[in-house]
C-alpha angles and dihedrals in degrees: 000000000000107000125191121260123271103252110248108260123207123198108259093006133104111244113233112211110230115195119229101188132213122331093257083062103039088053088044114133112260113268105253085206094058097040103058089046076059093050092046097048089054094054105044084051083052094063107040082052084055092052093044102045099037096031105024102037094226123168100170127074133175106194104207123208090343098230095183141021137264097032089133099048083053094054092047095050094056095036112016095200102044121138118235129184119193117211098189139171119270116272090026102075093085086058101044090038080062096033096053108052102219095354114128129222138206108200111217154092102288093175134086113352089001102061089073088063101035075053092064095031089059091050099044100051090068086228093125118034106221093193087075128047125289135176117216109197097205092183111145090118111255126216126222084254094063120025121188111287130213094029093132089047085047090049103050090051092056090087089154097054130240141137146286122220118204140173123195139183080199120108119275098258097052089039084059098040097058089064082075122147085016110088121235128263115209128286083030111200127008152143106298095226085066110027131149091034110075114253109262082049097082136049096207117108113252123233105221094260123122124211137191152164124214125193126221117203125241110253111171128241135315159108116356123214082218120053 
C-alpha cells in the first residue's frame, strides 16, 4: 500500500505536512510555465549578485524568502566568502541547510506580522553585522494587496549601509513606492526579465514581473532599537 511521505522534521522547528499528492501527480511532467518564472527569477538574482558583489562590494546577504534555488552558490561563486543568511518558510530550513553549504538559516514566517520579529530575530543572532553593509534580497513577489512589511524598521538597522532587492505583480506605481525610504538605484523598476537595462533597451518579451534595487546610506554606528 502506497502510503503518504513523513513530513521533513527540523530540530527546534515545527514540521509543516506538504502534501504530495497520488502517484499519477508526483510523476507529472514538470510545468514549462513555472519553470521558466523560475529561470527567470534566478537570473534576474544572478545579476543583481553580480552588481552587488563586483560593484557594490557587498559581503553580506539575507536571502529573504528564498523564492528560488541556488542564491547562495551565486553568491559564492562571485565572493567565496560571502555570508549568507536564509530566511526561509517554515518546513523548508532542513533543504536549503543541505542545499547551501555554510549558509545559515532562520525558520519562520518572515512576511506580514512576522517580519517585525524575524526582524529582531535577524538582528539578535549576530549572524549579519549591521554596522557594515548587507544586502537583503526581499524577492517572493509581492502583490498590490500585501506589500512588503518592516522595511522602515529594516532600513534604520542597516547602520552600515547596503541594499534591498524587491520584486513585485503589483502596478508600477505601488511596486516604486514600496522602496521607500530606500533610494533608488538606476534603472530603477523593471521587468525583472530585463533589469537592470531600461526597457526599450531590450527586444525580449517581458513576463509581468517588476524588479528593483534600493540603496541604503551609510550612516555610521550607533544605537540600535533592538539591544
Amino acid at each position: 500500500m502506497f502510503r503518504e511521505p513523513e513530513p521533513l522534521r527540523v530540530p527546534g522547528q515545527q514540521s509543516r505536512v506538504v502534501s504530495l499528492g497520488n502517484r499519477t501527480r508526483a510523476c507529472a511532467l514538470p510545468d514549462p510555465v513555472e519553470a521558466e518564472r523560475v529561470r527567470l527569477h534566478q537570473a534576474f538574482l544572478g545579476r543583481a549578485v553580480d552588481y552587488l558583489c563586483a560593484d557594490a562590494g557587498i559581503r553580506q546577504f539575507v536571502d529573504w524568502g528564498c523564492p528560488v534555488p541556488g542564491t547562495a552558490e551565486r553568491i559564492r561563486r562571485a565572493h567565496a566568502d560571502a555570508t549568507v543568511v536564509h530566511v526561509a518558510p517554515t518546513g523548508t530550513a532542513g533543504v536549503l541547510t543541505a542545499a547551501a553549504d555554510n549558509a545559515a538559516v532562520l525558520s519562520g514566517d518572515g512576511s506580514g506580522p512576522g517580519a517585525a520579529s524575524m526582524l529582531r530575530r535577524l538582528h539578535t543572532s549576530g549572524l549579519v553585522d549591521f554596522d557594515e553593509p548587507v544586502a537583503v534580497l526581499m524577492t517572493r513577489p509581492f502583490g498590490e494587496q500585501d506589500p512588503p512589511a518592516g522595511l522602515d524598521a529594516l532600513h534604520s538597522m542597516m547602520r552600515g549601509g547596503g541594499y534591498l532587492a524587491l520584486t513585485s505583480t503589483a502596478p508600477r506605481a505601488v511596486a516604486e513606492a514600496a522602496f521607500s525610504p530606500f533610494l533608488p538605484v538606476e534603472p530603477g523598476v523593471a521587468d525583472l526579465t530585463w533589469w537592470p537595462y531600461p526597457d526599450e533597451d531590450v527586444s525580449a518579451p517581458g513576463c509581468g514581473t517588476l524588479a528593483g534595487l534600493g540603496r541604503a546610506p551609510r550612516r555610521g554606528r550607533g544605537v540600535s532599537r533592538w539591544q
